[in-house]
Structures are given as C-alpha cells and as structure tokens.
C-alpha positions as a printed NumPy array, in Angstrom:
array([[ 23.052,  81.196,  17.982],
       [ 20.7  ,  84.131,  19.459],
       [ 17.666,  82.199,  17.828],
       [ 18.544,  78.705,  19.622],
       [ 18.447,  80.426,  23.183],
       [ 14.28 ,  81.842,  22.56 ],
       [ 13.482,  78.675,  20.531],
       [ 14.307,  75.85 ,  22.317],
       [ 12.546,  76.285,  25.64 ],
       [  9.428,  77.125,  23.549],
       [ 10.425,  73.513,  22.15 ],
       [ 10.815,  72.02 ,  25.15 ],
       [  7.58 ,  73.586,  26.641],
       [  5.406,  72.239,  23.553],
       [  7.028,  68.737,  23.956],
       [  6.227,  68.565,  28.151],
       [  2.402,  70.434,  27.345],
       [  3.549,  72.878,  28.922],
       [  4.679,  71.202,  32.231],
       [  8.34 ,  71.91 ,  32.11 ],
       [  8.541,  73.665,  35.265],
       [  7.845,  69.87 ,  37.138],
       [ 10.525,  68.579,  35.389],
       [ 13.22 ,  67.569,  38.261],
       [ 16.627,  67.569,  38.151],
       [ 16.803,  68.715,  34.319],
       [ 17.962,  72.104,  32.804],
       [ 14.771,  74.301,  31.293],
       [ 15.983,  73.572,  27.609],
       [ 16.673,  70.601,  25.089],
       [ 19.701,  70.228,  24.088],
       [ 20.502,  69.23 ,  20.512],
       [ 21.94 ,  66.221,  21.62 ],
       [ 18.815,  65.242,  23.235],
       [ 17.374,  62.627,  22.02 ],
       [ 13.83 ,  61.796,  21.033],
       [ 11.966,  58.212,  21.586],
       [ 12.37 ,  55.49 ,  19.061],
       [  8.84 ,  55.673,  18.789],
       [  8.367,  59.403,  17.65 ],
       [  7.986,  59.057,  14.588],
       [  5.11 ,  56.401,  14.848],
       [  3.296,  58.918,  17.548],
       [  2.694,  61.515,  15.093],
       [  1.851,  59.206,  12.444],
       [ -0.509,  57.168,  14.352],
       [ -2.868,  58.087,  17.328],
       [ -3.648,  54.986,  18.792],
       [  0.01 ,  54.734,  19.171],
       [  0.771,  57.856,  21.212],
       [ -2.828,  57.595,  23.18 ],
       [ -1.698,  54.1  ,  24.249],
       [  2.239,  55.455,  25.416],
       [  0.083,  58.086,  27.524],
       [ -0.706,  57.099,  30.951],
       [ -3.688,  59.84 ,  31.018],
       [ -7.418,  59.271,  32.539],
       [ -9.82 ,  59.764,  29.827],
       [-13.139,  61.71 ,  30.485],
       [-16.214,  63.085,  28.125],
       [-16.302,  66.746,  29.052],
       [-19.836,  68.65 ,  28.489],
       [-19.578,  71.284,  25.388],
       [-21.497,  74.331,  25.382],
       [-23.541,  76.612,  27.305],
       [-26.791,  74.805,  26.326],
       [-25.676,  71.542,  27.858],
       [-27.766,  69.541,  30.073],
       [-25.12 ,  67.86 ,  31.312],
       [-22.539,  69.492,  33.51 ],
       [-20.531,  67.489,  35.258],
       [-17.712,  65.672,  33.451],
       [-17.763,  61.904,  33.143],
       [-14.877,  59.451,  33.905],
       [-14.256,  56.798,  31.064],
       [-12.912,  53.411,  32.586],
       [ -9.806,  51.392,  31.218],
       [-11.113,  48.328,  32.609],
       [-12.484,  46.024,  30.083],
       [-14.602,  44.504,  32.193],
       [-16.502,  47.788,  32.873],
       [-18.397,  49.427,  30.117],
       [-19.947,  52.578,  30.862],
       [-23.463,  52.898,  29.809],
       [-24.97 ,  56.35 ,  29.202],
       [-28.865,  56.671,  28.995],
       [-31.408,  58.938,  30.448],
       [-32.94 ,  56.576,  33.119],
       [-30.205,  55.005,  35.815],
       [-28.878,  51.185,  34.939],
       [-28.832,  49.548,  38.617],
       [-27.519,  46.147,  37.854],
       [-25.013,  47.565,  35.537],
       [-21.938,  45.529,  34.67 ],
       [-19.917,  48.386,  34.692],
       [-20.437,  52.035,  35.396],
       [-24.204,  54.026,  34.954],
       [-24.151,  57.638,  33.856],
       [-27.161,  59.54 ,  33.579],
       [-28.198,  62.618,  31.38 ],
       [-31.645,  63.946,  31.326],
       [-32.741,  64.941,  28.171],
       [-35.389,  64.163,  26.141],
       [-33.1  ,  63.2  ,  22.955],
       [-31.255,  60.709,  25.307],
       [-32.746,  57.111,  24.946],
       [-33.433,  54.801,  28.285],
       [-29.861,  53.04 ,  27.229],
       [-28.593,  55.521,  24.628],
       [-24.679,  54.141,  24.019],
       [-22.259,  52.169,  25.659],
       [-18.397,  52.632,  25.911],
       [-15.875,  49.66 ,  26.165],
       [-12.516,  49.804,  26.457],
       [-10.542,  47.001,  24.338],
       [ -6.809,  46.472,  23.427],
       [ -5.838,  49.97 ,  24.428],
       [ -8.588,  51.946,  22.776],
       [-12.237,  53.234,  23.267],
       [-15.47 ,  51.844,  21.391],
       [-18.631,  53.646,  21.4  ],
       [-21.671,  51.46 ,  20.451],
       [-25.121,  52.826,  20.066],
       [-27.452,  50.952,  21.803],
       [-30.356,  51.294,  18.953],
       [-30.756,  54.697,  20.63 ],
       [-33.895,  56.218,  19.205],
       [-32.715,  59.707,  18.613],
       [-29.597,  59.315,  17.33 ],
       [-26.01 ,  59.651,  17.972],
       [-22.917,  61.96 ,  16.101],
       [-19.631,  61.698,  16.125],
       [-17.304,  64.779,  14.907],
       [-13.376,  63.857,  14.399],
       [-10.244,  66.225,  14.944],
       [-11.274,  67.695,  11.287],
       [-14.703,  68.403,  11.606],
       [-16.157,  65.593,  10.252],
       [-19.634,  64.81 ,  11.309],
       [-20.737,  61.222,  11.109],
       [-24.202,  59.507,  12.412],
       [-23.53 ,  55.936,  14.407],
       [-26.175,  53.812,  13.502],
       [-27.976,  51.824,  15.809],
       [-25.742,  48.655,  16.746],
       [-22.542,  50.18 ,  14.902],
       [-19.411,  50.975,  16.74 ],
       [-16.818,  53.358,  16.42 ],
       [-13.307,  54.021,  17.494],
       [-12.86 ,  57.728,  18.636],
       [-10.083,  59.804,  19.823],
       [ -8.93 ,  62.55 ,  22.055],
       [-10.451,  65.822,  20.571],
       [-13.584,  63.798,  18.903],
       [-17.398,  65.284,  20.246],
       [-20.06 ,  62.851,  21.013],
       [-23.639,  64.198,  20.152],
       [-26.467,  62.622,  21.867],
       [-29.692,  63.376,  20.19 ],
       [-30.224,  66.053,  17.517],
       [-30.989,  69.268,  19.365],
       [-27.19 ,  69.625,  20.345],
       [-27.643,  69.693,  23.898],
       [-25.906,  66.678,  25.194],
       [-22.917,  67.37 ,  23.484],
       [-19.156,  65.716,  24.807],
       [-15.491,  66.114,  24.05 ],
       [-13.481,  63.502,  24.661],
       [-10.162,  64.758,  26.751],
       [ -7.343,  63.022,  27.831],
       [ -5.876,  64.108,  31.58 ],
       [ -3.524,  63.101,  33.828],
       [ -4.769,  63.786,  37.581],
       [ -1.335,  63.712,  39.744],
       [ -3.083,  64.59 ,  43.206],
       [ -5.957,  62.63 ,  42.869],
       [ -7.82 ,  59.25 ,  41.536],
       [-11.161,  59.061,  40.334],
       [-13.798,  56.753,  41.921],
       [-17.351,  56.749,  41.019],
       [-18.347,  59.017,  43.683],
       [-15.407,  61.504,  43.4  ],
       [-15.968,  64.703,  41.859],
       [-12.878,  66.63 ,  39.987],
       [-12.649,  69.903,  41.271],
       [-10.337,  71.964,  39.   ],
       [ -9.284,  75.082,  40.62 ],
       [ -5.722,  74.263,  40.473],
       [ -3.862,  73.84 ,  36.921],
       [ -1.017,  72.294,  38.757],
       [ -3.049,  69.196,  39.499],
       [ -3.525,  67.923,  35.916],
       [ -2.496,  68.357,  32.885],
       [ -5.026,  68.142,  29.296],
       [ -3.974,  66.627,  26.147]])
C-alpha cells in the first residue's frame, strides 16, 4: 500500500506532462478507479491518432549550435496555407514565407501542407537535398517532388552540411497565439507545455 502512495502521482505527473499542478478542482493522484479514454489504447498504438486528439501548435525548432537558423518557426493547421521554406523570401505566397540563409537552402527548398489532420513535407526539387530522421534514428533522403508524413520528434535537414537542421515539436501556448509577426518568448515554463 506504501508503494501506491510514491507511484501514483509520478503516474499522474507522466500522464498530464508534467502539468498536474494546473489541474483544478482534482486531487494530485489517480485513483484506481480512474478511468482512462476509450481511445488509449489506439494513442499508443498509433501517432496520428494521439497527434490529432492534441490540441497543440506545431513548430520546427532549430537543432544545434551550428544552426543558421535561430528563431523557431510556426507550422499552420490551415490547409489553405502551406508554408514554404527557401533561402530567398516568397512575396505572393499562398500561405506563409520563411526564410533561412544558407547556402545548402534552395530559392524554394520544401513546402509544408497540412491535410486531414497531419503534416506533409514536399521537396520542392530542392537542389541540395533534404533528410528526414524519425523517432528511431532513421535517416531518409526526400527526393525531389516526394512527400512525406512526419511526426513530433522527427528532424528536418536542409542541405548536407547539417546546418539548417529542425525538430519538429508539438506545444500548447495557453497565454498567447501565434501570428506571423509574433515572436515566442519562452522565459516562463508555465506558459506552454512540449510534447
């Protein structure tokens, strides 16, 4: 009985990420007659599943020291509104323009669309390439015109000298919405949460 007391607010904690001190009007512990979604079961099977029962803003966060990038970018869930990454700005963009300069980063390097609940990235016949590492470390090359499906925890490699280099996050921003002009400041860990 000892045991239940230490373990299941660790359980509870690792269920809410962590944010089980915003929990109102509840007791800091599960209960074992707590029950679980319906849909458990399918969230840890599938990750399209869970990603699409999150309500979370999705952004591409810069990786590494070397980066040229440094500012995280903001991935729509409007499917009207691709965003299009290159190294030169897009001005009559459908849909949002985000610029890195590098050398290894093509005019229109890739494009991300959101359909049916999930995120596409297309390479744009970008000329120096673009990688794609999963959850388990494995590395793939998009070809030019391919698309692929990717995930939270996936890095997006521009270019071959590893310094446009992105991980995909998930985040939900309670104080704040994004906008194209908005910056995130994150000072505060009480303002968002990362998945």
């Amino acid at each position: 009985m000892m045991m239940i007391e230490y373990v299941m607010p660790l359980m509870l904690s690792w269920v809410t990420c962590g944010n089980g001190s915003k929990l109102e009007g509840r007791t800091l512990q599960c209960r074992l007659s707590d029950r679980a979604s319906d849909q458990l079961r399918e969230w840890f099977t599938y990750d399209d599943t869970l990603e699409k029962a999150m309500d979370a803003d999705w952004f591409l966060c810069p990786v590494g020291d070397a980066n040229v990038a440094h500012n995280m970018i903001f991935l729509s869930r409007d499917e009207n509104k691709p965003c299009l990454i290159g190294s030169v700005p897009l001005l009559d963009s459908p849909g949002e323009s985000i610029t890195i300069a590098s050398q290894q980063v093509s005019k229109i390097h890739y494009r991300i669309n959101y359909v049916d609940g999930a995120f596409f990235l297309t390479n744009t016949r970008s000329d120096y390439g673009t990688w794609i590492t999963d959850n388990k470390g494995k590395r793939r090359r998009l070809f030019p015109n391919s698309r692929a499906h990717f995930h939270r925890g996936y890095v997006i490699e521009f270019g071959a000298d590893k310094r446009a280099l992105f991980g995909v996050k998930m985040m939900e921003i309670q104080a704040m919405k994004m906008s194209k002009k908005d910056e995130i400041e994150l000072g505060n860990d009480d303002d968002f949460s990362t998945y």
